[in-house]
Residue frames as qw, qx, qy, qz and C-alpha x, y, z in Angstrom:
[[0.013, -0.981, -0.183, 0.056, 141.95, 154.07, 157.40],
 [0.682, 0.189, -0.001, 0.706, 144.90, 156.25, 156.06],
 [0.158, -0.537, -0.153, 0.814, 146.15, 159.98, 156.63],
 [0.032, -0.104, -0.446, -0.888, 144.97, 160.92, 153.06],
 [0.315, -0.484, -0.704, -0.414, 141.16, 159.75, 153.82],
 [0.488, -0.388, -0.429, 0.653, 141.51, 161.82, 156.80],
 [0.103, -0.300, 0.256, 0.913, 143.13, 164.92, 155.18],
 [0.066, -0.183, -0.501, -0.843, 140.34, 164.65, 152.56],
 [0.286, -0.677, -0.666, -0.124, 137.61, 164.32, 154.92],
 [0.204, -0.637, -0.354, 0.653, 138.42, 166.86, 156.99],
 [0.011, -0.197, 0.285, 0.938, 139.02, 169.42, 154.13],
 [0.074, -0.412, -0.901, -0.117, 135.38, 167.76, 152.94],
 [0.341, -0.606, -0.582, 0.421, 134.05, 168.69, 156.35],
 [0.176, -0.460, -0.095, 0.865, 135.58, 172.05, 156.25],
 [0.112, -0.088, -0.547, -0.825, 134.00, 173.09, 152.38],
 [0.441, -0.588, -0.612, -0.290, 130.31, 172.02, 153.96],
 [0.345, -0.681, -0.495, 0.414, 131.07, 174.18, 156.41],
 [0.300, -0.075, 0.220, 0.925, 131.73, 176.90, 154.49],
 [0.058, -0.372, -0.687, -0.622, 128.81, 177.22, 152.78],
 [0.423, -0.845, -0.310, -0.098, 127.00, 178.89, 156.42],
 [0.406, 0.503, -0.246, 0.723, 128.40, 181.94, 158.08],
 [0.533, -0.756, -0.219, -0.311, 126.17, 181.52, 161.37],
 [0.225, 0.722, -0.416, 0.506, 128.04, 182.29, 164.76],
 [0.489, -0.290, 0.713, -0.410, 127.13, 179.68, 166.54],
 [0.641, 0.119, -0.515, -0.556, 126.81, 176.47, 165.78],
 [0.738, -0.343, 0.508, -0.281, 125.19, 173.34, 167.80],
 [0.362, 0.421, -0.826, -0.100, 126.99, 170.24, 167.71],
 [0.943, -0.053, 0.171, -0.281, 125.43, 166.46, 167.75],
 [0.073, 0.653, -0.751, -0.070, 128.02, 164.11, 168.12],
 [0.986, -0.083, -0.009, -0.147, 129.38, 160.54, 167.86],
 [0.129, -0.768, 0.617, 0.118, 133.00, 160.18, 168.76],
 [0.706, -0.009, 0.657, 0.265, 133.27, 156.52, 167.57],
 [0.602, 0.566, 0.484, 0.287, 132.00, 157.63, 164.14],
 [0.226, 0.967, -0.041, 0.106, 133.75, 160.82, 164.20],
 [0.526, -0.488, 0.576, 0.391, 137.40, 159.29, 164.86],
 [0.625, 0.641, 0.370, 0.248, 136.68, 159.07, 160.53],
 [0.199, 0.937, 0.079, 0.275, 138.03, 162.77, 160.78],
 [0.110, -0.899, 0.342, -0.250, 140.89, 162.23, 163.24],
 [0.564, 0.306, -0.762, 0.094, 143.82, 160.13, 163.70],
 [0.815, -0.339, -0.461, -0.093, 143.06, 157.27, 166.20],
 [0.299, 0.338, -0.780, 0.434, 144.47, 156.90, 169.24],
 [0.606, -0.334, -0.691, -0.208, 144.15, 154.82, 172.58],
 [0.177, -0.091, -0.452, 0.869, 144.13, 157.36, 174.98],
 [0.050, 0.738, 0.669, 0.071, 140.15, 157.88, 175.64],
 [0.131, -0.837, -0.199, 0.493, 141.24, 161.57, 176.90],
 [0.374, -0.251, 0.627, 0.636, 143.73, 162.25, 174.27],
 [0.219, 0.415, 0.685, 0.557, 141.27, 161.37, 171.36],
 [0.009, -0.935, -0.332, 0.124, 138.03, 164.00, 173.09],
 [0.024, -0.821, -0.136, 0.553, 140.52, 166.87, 173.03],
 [0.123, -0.005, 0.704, 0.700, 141.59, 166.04, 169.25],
 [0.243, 0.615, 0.679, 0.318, 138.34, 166.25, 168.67],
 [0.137, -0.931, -0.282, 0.185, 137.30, 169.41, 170.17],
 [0.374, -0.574, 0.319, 0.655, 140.75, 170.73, 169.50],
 [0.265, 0.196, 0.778, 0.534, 139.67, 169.73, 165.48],
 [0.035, 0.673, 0.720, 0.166, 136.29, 171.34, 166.03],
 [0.227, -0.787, -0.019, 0.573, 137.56, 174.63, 167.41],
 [0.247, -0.474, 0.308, 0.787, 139.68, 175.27, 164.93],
 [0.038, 0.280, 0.812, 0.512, 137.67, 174.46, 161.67],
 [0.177, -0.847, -0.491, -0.102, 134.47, 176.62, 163.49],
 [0.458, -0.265, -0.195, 0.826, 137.16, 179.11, 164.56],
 [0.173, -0.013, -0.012, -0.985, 135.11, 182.61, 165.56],
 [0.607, -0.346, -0.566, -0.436, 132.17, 180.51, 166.12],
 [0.666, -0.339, 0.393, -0.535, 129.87, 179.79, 169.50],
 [0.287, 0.183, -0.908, -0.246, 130.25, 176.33, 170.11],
 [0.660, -0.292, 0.282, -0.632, 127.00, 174.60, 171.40],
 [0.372, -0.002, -0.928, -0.019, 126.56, 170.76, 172.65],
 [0.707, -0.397, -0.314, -0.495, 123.77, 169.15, 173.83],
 [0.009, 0.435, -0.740, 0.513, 123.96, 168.20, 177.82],
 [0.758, -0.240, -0.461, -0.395, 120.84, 166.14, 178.22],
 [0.094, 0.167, -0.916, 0.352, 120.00, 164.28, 181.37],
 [0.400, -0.049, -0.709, -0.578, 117.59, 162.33, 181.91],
 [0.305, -0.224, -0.845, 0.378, 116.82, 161.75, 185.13],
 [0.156, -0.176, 0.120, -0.964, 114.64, 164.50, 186.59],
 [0.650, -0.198, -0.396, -0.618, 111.29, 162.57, 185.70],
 [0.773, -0.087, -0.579, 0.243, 112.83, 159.91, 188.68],
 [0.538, -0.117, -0.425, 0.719, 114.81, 162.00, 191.00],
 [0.130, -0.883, -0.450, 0.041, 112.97, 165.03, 190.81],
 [0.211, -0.846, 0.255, 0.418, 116.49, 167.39, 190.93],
 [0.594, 0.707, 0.013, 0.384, 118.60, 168.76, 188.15],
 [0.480, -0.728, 0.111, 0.477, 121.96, 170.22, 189.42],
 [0.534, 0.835, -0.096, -0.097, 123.33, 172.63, 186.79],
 [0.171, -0.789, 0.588, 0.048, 126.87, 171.97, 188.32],
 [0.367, -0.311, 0.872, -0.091, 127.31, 168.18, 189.06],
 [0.712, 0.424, 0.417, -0.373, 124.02, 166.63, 186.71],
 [0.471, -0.274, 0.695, 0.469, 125.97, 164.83, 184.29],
 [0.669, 0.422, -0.369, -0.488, 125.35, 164.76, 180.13],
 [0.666, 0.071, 0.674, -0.313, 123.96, 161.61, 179.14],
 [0.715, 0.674, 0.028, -0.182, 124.45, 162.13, 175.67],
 [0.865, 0.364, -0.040, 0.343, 127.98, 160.69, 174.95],
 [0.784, -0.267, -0.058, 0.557, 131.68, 161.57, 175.93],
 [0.295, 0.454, 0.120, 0.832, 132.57, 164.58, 173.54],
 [0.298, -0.702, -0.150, -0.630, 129.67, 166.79, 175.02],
 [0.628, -0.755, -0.186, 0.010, 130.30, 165.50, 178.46],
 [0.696, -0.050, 0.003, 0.716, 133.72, 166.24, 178.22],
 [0.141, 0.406, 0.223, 0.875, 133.14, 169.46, 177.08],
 [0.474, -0.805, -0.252, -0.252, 130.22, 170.42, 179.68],
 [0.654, -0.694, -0.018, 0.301, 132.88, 169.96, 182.54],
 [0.635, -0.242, 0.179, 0.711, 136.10, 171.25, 180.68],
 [0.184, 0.070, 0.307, 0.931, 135.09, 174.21, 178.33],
 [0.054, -0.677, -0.676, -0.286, 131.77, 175.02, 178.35],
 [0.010, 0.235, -0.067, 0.970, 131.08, 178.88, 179.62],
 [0.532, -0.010, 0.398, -0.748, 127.39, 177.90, 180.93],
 [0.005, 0.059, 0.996, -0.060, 124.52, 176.10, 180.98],
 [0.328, -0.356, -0.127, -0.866, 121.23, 176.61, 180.28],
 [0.235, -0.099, 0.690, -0.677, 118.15, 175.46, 182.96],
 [0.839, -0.032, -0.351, -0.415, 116.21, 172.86, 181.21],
 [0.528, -0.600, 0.578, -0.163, 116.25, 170.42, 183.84],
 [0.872, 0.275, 0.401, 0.065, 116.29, 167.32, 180.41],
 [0.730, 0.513, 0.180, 0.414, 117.03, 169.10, 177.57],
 [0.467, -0.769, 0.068, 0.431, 119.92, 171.20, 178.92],
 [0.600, 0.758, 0.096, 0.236, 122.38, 172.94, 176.92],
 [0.464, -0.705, 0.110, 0.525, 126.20, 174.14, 177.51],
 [0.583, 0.629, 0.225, 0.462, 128.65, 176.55, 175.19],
 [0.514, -0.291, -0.091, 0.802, 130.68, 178.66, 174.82],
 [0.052, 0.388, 0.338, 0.856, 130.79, 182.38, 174.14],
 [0.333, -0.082, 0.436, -0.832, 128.05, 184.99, 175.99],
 [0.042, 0.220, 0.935, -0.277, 125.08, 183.42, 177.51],
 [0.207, -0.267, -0.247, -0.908, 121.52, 184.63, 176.37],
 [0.574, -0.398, -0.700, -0.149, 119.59, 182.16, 178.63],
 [0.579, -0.642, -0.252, -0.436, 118.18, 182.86, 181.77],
 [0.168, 0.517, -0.615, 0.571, 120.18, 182.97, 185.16],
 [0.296, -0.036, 0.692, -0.657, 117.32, 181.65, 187.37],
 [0.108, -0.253, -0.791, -0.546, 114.55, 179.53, 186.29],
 [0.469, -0.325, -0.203, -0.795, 111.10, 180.39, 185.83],
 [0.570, -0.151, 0.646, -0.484, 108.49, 178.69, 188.26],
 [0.766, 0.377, 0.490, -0.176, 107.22, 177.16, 184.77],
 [0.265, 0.602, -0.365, -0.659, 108.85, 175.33, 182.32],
 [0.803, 0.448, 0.220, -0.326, 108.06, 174.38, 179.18],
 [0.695, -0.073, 0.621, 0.356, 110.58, 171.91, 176.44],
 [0.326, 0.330, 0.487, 0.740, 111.34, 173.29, 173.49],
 [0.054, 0.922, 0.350, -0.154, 109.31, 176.69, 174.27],
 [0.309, 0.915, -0.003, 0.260, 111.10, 180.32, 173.51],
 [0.504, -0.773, 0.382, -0.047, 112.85, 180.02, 176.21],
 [0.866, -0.237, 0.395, 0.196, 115.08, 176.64, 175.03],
 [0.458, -0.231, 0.565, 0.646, 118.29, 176.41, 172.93],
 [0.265, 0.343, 0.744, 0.509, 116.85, 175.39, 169.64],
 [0.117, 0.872, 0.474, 0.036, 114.73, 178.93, 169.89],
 [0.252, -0.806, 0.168, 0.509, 117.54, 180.86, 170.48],
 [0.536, -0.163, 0.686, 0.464, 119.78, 178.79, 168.14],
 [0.402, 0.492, 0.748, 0.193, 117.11, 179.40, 165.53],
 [0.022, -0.942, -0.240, 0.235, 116.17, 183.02, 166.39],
 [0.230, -0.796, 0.356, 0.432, 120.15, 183.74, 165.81],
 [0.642, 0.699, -0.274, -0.156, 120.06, 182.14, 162.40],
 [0.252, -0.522, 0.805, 0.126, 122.75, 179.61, 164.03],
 [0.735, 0.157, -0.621, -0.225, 123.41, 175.88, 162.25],
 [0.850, -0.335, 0.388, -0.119, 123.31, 172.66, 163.33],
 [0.328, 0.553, -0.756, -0.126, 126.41, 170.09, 162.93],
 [0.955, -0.172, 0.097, -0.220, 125.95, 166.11, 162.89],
 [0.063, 0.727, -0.673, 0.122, 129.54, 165.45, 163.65],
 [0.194, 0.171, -0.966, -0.018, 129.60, 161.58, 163.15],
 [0.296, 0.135, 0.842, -0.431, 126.44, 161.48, 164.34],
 [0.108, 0.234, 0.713, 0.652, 123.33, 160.40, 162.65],
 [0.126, -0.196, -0.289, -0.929, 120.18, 162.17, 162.24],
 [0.473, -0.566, -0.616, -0.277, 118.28, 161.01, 164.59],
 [0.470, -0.185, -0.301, 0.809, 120.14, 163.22, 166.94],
 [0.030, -0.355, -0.054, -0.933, 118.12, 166.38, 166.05],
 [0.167, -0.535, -0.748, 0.355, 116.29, 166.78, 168.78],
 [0.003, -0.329, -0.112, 0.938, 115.39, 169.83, 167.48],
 [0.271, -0.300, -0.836, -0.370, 112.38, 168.25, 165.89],
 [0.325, -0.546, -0.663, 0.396, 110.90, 168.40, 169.36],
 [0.040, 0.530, 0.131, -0.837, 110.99, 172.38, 169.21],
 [0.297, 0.033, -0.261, -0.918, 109.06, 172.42, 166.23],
 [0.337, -0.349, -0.868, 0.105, 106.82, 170.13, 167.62],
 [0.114, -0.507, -0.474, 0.711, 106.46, 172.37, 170.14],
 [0.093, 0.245, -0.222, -0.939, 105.28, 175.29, 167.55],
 [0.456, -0.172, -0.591, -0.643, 102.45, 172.97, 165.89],
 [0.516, -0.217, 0.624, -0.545, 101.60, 171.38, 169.17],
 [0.251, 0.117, -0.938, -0.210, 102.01, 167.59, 167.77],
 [0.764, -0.317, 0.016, -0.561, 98.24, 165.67, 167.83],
 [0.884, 0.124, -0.413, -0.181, 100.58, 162.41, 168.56],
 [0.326, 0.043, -0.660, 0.675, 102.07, 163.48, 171.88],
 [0.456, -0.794, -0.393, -0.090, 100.52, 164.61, 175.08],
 [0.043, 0.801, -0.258, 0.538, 101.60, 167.05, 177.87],
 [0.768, -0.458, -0.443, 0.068, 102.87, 165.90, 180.98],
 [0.156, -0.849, 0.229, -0.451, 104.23, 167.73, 184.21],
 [0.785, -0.053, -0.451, 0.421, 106.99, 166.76, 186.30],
 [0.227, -0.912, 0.166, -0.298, 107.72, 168.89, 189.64],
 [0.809, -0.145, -0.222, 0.525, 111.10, 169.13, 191.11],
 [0.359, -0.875, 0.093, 0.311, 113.97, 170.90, 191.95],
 [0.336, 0.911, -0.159, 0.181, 116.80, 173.10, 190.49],
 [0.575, -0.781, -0.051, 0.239, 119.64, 173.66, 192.11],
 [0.381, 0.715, -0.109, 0.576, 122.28, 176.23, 191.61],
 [0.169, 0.417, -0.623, 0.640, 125.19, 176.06, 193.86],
 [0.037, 0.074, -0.691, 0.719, 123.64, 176.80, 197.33],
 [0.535, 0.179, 0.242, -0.789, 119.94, 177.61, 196.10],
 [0.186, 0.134, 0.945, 0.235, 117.39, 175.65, 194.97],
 [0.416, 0.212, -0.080, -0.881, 114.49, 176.73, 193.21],
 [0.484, 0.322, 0.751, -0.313, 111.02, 174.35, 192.98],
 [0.281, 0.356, -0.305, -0.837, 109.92, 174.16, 189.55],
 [0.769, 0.404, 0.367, -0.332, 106.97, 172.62, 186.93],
 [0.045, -0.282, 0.750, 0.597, 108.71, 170.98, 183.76],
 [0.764, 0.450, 0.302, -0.350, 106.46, 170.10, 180.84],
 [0.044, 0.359, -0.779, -0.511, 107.30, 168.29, 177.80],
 [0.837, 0.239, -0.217, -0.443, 104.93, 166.59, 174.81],
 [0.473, -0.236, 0.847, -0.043, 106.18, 162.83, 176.26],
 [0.323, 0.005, -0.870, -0.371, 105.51, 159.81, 173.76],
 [0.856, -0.230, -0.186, -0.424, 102.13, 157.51, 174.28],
 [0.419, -0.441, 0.765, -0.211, 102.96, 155.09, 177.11],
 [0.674, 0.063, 0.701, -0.226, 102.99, 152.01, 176.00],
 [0.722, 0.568, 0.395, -0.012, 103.17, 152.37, 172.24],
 [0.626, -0.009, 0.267, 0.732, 105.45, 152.70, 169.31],
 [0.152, 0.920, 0.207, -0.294, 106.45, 156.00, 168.11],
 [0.664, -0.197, 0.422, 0.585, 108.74, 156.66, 165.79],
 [0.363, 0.816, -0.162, -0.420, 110.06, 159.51, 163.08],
 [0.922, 0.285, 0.211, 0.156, 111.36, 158.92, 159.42],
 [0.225, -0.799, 0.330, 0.450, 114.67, 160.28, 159.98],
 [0.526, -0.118, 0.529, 0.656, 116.01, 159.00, 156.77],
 [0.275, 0.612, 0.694, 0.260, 113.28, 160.28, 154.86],
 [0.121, -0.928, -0.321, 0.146, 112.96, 163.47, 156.78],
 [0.446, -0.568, 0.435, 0.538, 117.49, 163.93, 155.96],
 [0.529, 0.209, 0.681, 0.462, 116.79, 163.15, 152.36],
 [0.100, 0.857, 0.503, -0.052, 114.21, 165.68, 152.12],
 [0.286, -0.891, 0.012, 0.352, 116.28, 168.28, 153.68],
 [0.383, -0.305, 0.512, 0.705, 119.50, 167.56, 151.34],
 [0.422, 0.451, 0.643, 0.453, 117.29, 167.40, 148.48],
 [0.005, 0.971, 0.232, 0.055, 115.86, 171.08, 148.99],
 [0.492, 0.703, -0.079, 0.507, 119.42, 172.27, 149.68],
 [0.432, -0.791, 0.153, -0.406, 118.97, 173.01, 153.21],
 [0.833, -0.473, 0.282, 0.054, 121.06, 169.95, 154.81],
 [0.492, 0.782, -0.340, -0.177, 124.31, 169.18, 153.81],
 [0.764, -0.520, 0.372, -0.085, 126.22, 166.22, 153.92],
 [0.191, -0.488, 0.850, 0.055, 129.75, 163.93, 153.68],
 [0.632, 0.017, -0.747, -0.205, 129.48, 160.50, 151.60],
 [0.551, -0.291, -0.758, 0.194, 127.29, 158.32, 154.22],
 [0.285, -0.793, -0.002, -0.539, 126.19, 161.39, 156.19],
 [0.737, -0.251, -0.463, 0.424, 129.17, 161.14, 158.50],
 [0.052, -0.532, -0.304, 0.788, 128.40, 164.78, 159.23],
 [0.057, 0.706, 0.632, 0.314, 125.83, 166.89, 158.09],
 [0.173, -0.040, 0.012, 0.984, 125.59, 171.09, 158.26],
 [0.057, 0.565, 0.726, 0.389, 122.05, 172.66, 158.30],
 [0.080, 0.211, -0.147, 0.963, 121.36, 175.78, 158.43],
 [0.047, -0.221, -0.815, 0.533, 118.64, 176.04, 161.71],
 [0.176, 0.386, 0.081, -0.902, 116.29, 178.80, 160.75],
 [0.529, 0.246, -0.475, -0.658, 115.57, 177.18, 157.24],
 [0.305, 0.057, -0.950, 0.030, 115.33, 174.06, 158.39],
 [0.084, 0.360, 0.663, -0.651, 113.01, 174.87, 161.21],
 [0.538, 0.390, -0.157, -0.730, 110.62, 177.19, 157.81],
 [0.464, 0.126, -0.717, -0.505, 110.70, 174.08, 155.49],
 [0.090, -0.221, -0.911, 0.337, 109.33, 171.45, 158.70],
 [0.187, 0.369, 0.312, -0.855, 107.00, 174.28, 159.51],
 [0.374, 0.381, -0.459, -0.710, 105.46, 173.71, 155.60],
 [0.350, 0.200, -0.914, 0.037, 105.63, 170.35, 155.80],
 [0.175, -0.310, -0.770, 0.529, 103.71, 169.69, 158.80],
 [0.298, 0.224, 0.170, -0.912, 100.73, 172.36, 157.47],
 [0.716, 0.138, -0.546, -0.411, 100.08, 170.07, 154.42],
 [0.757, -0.064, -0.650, -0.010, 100.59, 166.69, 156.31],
 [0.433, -0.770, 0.341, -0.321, 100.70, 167.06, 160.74],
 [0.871, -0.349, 0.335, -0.083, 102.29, 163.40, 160.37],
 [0.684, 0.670, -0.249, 0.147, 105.01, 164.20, 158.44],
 [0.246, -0.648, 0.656, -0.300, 107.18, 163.58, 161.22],
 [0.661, -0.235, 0.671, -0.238, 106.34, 159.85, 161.62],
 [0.135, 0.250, -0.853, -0.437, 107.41, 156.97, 159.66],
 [0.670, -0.178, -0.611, -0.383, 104.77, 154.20, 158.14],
 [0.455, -0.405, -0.756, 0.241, 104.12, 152.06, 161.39],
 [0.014, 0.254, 0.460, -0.851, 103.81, 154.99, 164.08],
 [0.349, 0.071, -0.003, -0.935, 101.09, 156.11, 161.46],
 [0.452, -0.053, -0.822, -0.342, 99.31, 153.01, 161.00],
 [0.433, -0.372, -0.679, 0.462, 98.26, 153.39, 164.70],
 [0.002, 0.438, 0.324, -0.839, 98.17, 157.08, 165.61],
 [0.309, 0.002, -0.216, -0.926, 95.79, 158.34, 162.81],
 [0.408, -0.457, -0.745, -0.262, 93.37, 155.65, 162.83],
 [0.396, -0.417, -0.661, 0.482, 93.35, 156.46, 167.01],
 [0.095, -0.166, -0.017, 0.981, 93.51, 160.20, 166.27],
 [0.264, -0.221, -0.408, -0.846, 90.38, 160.11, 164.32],
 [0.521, -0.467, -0.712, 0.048, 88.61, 157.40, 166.32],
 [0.324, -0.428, -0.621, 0.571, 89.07, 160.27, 169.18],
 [0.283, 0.815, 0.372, 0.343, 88.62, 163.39, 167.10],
 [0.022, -0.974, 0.185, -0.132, 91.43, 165.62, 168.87],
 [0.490, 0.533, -0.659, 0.203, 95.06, 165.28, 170.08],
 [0.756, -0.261, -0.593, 0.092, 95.75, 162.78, 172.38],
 [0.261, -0.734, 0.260, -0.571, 95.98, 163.41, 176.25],
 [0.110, 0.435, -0.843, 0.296, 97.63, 162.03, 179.15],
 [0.624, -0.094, 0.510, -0.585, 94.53, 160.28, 180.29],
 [0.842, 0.275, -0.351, -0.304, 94.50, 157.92, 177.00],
 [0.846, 0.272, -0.452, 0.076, 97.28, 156.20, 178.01],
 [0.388, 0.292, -0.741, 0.464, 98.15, 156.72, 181.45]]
């Protein structure tokens, strides 16, 4: 790796990011595979704020969002917004505790960023994954993009919110009850979320489903999609199309060898009682 293949990725980076003027944009990362865009070094702290220092300025006047995932709730039963670590790699957890402005109150698919907050301050008694309420509805609603920033494409977890919109026949619902907590309070809540079949593969054709998207115009991407640009809104209309003509356009060749035959054999969408 040299300083020119650097210099010409980043300027790359920066021309595929031109090409959207949204004011917020969420960011899927992969800091091994995104040290491509910045000069090494072996200071683990050092390299995160090159990165974020790299990503600020190149999105300069932009919201920045990162995903804060955690995963534990379904086990422990408590989400702390403060102390409830991201699970999704170094960049974003770095960023949750050192820049982030908030947080939203999914107690899984959490969200942190900068800029004003539009999310909720208290959570409901009921929620729901990927509903109006979550990122990827706002994110969408405000015409913002998504960035795959060394990461690859199986990061979009914003699949899962349009899931949510067709109500997928190849998940089920399942409830999890816990606790919140913010600071001092704590607040008892129902979490749903369309969970995989226990006990069986599932699986989407993310190359197939990234190919798609570049072909139509709507994804953009760096030699070897070492980052990708898509603009949320269209991306979220062309799935939406997709998924009228075919509801298993989301799943590669094995997942469907299994769930349609099962789907038909039951004649509706599966439920938590098939398989648990």
């Amino acid at each position: 790796m040299n300083v020119n293949s650097i210099a010409e990725r980043q300027k790359e980076l920066k021309m595929i990011l031109g090409k959207y003027s949204a004011n917020t944009v969420f960011i899927h990362s992969d800091l091994f595979r995104s040290s491509l865009f910045i000069k090494p070094s072996m200071n683990r702290k050092t390299v995160i704020n090159n990165q974020l220092n790299f990503l600020g300025t190149i999105l300069e006047g932009r919201d920045l969002w990162f995903p804060a995932f955690n995963y534990q709730f379904p086990n422990t039963k408590n989400f702390n917004l403060k102390t409830s670590i991201c699970e999704v790699g170094p960049l974003p957890e770095y960023f949750r505790q050192h820049k982030a402005q908030w947080r939203t109150l999914d107690p899984i698919f959490s969200a942190t960023g900068t800029g004003e907050n539009p999310f909720l301050s208290v959570p409901q008694d009921k929620i729901v994954a990927f509903d109006n309420n979550s990122a990827f509805a706002h994110l969408v609603k405000n015409k913002g993009s998504l960035l795959f920033y060394g990461a690859g494409f199986t990061s979009a977890t914003i699949l899962h919110y349009v899931e949510q919109i067709v109500t997928p026949l190849y998940r089920y619902d399942k409830t999890f009850n816990g606790t919140i907590i913010i600071d001092d309070h704590q607040y008892s809540v129902d979490y749903t979320y369309h969970v995989r079949p226990l006990g069986y593969n599932l699986d989407y054709a993310w190359d197939k489903l990234l190919k798609d998207l570049q072909t139509e115009g709507i994804a953009y991407s760096l030699k070897n999609n070492i980052a990708t640009i898509i603009s949320s809104d269209a991306l979220v209309t062309y799935w939406l199309e997709q998924l009228n003509e075919d509801p298993f356009y989301f799943l590669n060749e094995q997942s469907k060898k299994w769930v349609i035959p099962k789907i038909d054999q039951l004649g509706r969408r599966f439920q938590l009682e098939d398989f648990e």
